[in-house]
N, C-alpha and C positions, 0 to 999 in steps of 0.2 A: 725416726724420732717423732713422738708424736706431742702437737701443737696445745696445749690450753686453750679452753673456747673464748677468755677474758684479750688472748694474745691474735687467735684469731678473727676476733670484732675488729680489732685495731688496724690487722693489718688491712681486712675488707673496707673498710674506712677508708684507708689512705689510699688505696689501690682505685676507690671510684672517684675520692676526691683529685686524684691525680689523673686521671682519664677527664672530666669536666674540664679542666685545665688547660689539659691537650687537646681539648676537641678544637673546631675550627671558631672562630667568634659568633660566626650565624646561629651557633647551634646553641650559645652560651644566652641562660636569659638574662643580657646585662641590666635590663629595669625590668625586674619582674614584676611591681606593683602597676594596675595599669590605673590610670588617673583619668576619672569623668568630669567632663565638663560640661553643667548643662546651661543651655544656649538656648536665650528665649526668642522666638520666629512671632511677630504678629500676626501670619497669614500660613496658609496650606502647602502643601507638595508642590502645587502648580507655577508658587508666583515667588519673582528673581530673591525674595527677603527670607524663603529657604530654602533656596536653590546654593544661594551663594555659602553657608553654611555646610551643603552637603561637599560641595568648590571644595571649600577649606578644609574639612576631616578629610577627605578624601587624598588631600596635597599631602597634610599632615602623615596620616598612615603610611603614602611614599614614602614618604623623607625620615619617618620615625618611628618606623612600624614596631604595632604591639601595645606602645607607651600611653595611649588618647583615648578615650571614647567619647564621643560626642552625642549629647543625649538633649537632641535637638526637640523642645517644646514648642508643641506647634499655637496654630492660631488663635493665637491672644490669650492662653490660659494660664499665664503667670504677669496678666495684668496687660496695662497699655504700657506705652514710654515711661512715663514717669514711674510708675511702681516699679521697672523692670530696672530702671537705673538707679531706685534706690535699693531693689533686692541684689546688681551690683556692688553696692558700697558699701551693704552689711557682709557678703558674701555668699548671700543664699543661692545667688544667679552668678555665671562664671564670666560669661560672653555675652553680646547680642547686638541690633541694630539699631540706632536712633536717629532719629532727625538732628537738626542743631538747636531746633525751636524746643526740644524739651528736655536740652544739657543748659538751656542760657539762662537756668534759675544756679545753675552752679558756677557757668562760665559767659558772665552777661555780654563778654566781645565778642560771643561766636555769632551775633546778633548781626554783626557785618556782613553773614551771608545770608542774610532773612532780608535786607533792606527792598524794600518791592523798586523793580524800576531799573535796578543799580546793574546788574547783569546783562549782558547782551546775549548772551548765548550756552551750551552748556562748556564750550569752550572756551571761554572764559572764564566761567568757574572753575575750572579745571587748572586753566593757567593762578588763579590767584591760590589754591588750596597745594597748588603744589610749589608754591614760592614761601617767601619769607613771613608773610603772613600766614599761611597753614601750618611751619614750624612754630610761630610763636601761640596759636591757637595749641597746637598738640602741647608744649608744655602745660599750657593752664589747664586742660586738663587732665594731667599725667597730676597736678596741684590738689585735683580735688579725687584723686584715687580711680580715675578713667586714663587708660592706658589704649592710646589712638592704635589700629592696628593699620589706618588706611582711611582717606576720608571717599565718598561715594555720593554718585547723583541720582535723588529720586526723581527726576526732571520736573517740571516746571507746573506750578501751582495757579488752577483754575477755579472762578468762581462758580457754584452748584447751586440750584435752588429752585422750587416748586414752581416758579412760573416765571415766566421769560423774564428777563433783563439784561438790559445792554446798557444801558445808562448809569452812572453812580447816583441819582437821584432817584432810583425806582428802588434804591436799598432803605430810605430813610422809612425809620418804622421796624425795621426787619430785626427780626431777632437772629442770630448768629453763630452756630458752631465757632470756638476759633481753637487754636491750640495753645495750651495754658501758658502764655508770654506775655510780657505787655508791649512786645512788638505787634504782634497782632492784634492785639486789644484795639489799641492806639489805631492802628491803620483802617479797621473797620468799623470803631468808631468814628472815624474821619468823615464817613459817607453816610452819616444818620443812621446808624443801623447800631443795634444792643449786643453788644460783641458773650456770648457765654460761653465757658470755658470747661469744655466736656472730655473724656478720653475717648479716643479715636473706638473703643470698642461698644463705647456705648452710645454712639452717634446713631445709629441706625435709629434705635429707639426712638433717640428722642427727636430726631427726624418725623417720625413717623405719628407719634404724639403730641407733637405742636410744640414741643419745651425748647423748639429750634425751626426756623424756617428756611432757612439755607445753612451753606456753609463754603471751606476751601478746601482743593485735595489736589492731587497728581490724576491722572489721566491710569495709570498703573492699579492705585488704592481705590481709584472707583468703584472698578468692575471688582476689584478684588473682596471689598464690605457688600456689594450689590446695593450699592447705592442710590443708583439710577432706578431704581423701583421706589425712590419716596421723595429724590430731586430729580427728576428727568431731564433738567435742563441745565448745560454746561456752557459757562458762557470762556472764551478760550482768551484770557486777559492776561497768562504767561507773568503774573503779576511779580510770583517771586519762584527764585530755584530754588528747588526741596535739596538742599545742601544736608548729609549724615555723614553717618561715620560709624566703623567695623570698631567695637570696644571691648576692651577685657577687663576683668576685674581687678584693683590692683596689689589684692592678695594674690590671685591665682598667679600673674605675672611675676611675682618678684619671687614665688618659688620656682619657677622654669631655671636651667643654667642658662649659658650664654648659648650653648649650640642650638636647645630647643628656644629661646628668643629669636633667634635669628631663622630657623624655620618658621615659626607664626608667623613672622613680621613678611614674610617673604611669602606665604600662605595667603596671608588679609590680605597682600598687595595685589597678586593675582588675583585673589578673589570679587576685592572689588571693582577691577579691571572685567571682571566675569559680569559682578551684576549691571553695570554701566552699559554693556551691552545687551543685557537680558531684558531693563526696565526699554530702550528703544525699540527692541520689539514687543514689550509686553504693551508697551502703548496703544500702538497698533489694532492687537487684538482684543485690548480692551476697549477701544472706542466702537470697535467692530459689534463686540457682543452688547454694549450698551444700548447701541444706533437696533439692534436684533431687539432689544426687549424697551420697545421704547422712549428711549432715551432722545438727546435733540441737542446739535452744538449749534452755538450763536457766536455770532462775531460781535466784540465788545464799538458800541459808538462814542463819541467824543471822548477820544484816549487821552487828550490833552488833560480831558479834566479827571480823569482817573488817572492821572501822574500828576496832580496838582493838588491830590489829595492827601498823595502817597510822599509829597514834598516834606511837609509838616514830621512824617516817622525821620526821616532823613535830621533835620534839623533838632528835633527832642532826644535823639538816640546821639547825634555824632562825639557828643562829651562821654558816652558810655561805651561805643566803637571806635573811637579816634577817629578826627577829623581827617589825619594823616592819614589814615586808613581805606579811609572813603576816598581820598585824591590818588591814591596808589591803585587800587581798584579800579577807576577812572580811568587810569593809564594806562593800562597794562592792553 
């Protein structure tokens, strides 16, 4: 008997749709749309802020292969902090890394780990961000559409600047990189100095053109702008922890299901377990190549009165950070 070609469509139809079926799941593409994320990196290949991103696709693709592509933008070309976290909130930007000093125009209590003085160590911030106070930090900003993946240490914040100082009176006069806060504002104007509020990409410059005489950075972000070619001189005053945080968009998040949240979440967490060890060695070789091209560290003198400076942020901030806040911290 011979077949009509309208009957035999139908039945090749069903015949491959029923083999797809049957095949085994691996072979099945259950999310065949693959979804790009692009993740803005301040810095290059080499240094832990896209390192730890490659960390992350990399886990991700494990755990959920096919479904991600990570379309990691590298050294600062979709802005500093601030623009990268509002190209998060319109959507244009998926992912990325920040300080807490350039979310605290959105979530002014995250200023509790910016407070200079208050830290003893990077274990100590660790214990206070993965307590009660780091959950109520992640809420507020889960509040303003930043989605915590993991908070991360960019270790500890030194003073830099053109010619020797050790003293807080050899800053009066100085004009000053800070980062656009008025925690920082506040803290370096404290020690006579003109606090200006530049993004971190375009510090170099104006380093280098007088619109800034010094500034503050991590030991990590030095070497990484090549900084020490226009401040050579690092004075090691560990004033405040570079306290950030692993964030997602929080359109891109709230269309994840619950299995792929709970890989990211599980991803960031690793991940910034990854950079936390990356930035302590990155330290290292960055004081190294500084000290090569040179560079020069100084030990800060009368510390008393650089913590009696830093008293003053303490007291104008704690009605903005809770008081409570500050004495739990203190505790811990």
């Amino acid at each position: 008997m011979r077949m009509n070609g309208n009957r035999r469509s139908v039945l090749k139809a069903m015949g491959s749709a029923a083999a797809v079926l049957s095949a085994p799941a691996f072979l099945r593409p259950a999310h065949a749309r693959v979804r790009t994320l692009t993740v803005a990196s301040l810095l290059g290949d080499d240094k832990p802020e896209t390192r730890i991103w490659l960390k992350i696709g990399a886990l991700v693709e494990e755990r959920l292969p096919g479904r991600f592509r990570f379309n990691i933008v590298r050294n600062g070309a979709l802005g500093g902090e601030k623009e990268v976290a509002e190209g998060v909130r319109l959507g244009s930007i998926q992912a990325s890394l920040a300080t807490v000093s350039s979310l605290s125009g959105w979530v002014p209590e995250l200023q509790i780990l910016d407070l200079p003085f208050l830290f003893r160590d990077a274990g100590h911030v660790r214990k206070t961000v993965e307590g009660t106070i780091g959950e109520e930090l992640t809420a507020k900003l889960a509040a303003e559409q930043f989605v915590t993946g993991g908070f991360i240490n960019y270790g500890a914040r030194h003073l830099l600047t053109k010619e020797p100082v050790s003293r807080p009176e050899q800053l009066q006069g100085k004009k000053i990189r800070v980062i656009q806060s008025p925690l920082h504002t506040r803290l370096w104007g404290a020690f006579g100095s003109t606090p200006v509020g530049i993004p971190i990409t375009e510090t170099y410059n104006a380093l280098s053109t007088g619109v800034a005489d010094a500034m503050d950075l991590t030991k990590s972000a030095y070497a990484g702008f090549r900084l020490y070619e226009v401040v050579p001189f690092m004075t090691e005053t560990n004033h405040i922890w570079a306290s950030g945080v692993v964030y997602y968009a929080a359109g891109f998040w709230n269309g994840l299901d619950e299995e792929e949240k709970a890989v990211f979440r599980q991803a960031s967490a690793e991940g910034a377990t990854y950079f936390n060890q990356l930035i302590v060695e990155d330290e290292a070789a960055s004081v190294a190549l500084a000290l090569e091209n040179g560079g020069e560290l100084l030990k800060p003198e009368a510390y008393e009165e650089w913590q009696a400076g830093a008293q003053g942020v303490w007291d104008e901030f704690a009605p903005t950070v809770g008081a409570g806040r500050i004495k739990t911290v203190q505790a811990l």
